[in-house]
C-alpha positions in Angstrom: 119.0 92.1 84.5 119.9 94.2 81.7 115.7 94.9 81.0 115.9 96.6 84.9 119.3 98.4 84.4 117.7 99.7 80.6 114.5 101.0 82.5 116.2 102.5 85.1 118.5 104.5 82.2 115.5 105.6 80.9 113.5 106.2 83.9 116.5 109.2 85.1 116.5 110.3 81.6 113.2 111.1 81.1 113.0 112.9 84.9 116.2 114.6 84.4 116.8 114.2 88.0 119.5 112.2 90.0 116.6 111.0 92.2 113.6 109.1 90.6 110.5 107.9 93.5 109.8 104.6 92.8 109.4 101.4 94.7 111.1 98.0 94.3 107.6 96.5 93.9 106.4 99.4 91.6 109.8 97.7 89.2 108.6 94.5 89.7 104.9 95.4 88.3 106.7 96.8 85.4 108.7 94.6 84.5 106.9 91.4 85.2 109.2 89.9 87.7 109.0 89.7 91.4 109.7 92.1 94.2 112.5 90.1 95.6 114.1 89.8 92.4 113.9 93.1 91.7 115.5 94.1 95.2 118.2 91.3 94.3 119.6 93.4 91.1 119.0 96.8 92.7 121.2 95.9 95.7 123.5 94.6 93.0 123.6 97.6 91.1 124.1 99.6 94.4 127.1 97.5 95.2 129.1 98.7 91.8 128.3 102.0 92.6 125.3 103.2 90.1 122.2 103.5 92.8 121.6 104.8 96.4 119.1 102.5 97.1 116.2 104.3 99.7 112.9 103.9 101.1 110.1 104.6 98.3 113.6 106.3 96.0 116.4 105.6 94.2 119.2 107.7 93.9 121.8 107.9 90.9 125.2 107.5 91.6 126.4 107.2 88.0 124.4 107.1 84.7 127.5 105.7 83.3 127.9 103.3 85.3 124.3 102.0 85.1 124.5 102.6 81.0 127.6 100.6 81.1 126.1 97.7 83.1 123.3 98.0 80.8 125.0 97.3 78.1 127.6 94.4 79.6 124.8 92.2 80.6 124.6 88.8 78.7 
């Protein structure tokens, strides 16, 4: 879901960290979509290598990557 991948971008920009704490549900209140949807795409994203998906944190892997799926979603 290209709003999730967009927050995400901005979420690690505006920490500055590789490592944000946030929770799939947290996302989901957000974003106004459900938990299980939201832990859908993040395994998705973790797959093609742009999060570390862990309890209560998310990791980045590759803001490129994430930027790039970002932006190639339809």
């Amino acid at each position: 879901d290209m709003r999730l991948a967009r927050h995400l971008c901005g979420l690690f920009q505006d920490s500055g960290n590789m490592e944000i704490p946030v929770t799939h549900q947290e996302l989901a209140d957000r974003l106004g979509a459900s938990r299980e949807t939201i832990s859908r795409l993040l395994e998705e994203f973790a797959k093609k290598g742009c999060l570390e998906l862990h309890r209560g944190r998310i990791r980045l892997r590759s803001i490129h990557a994430l930027i790039a799926l970002a932006d190639s979603i339809q």
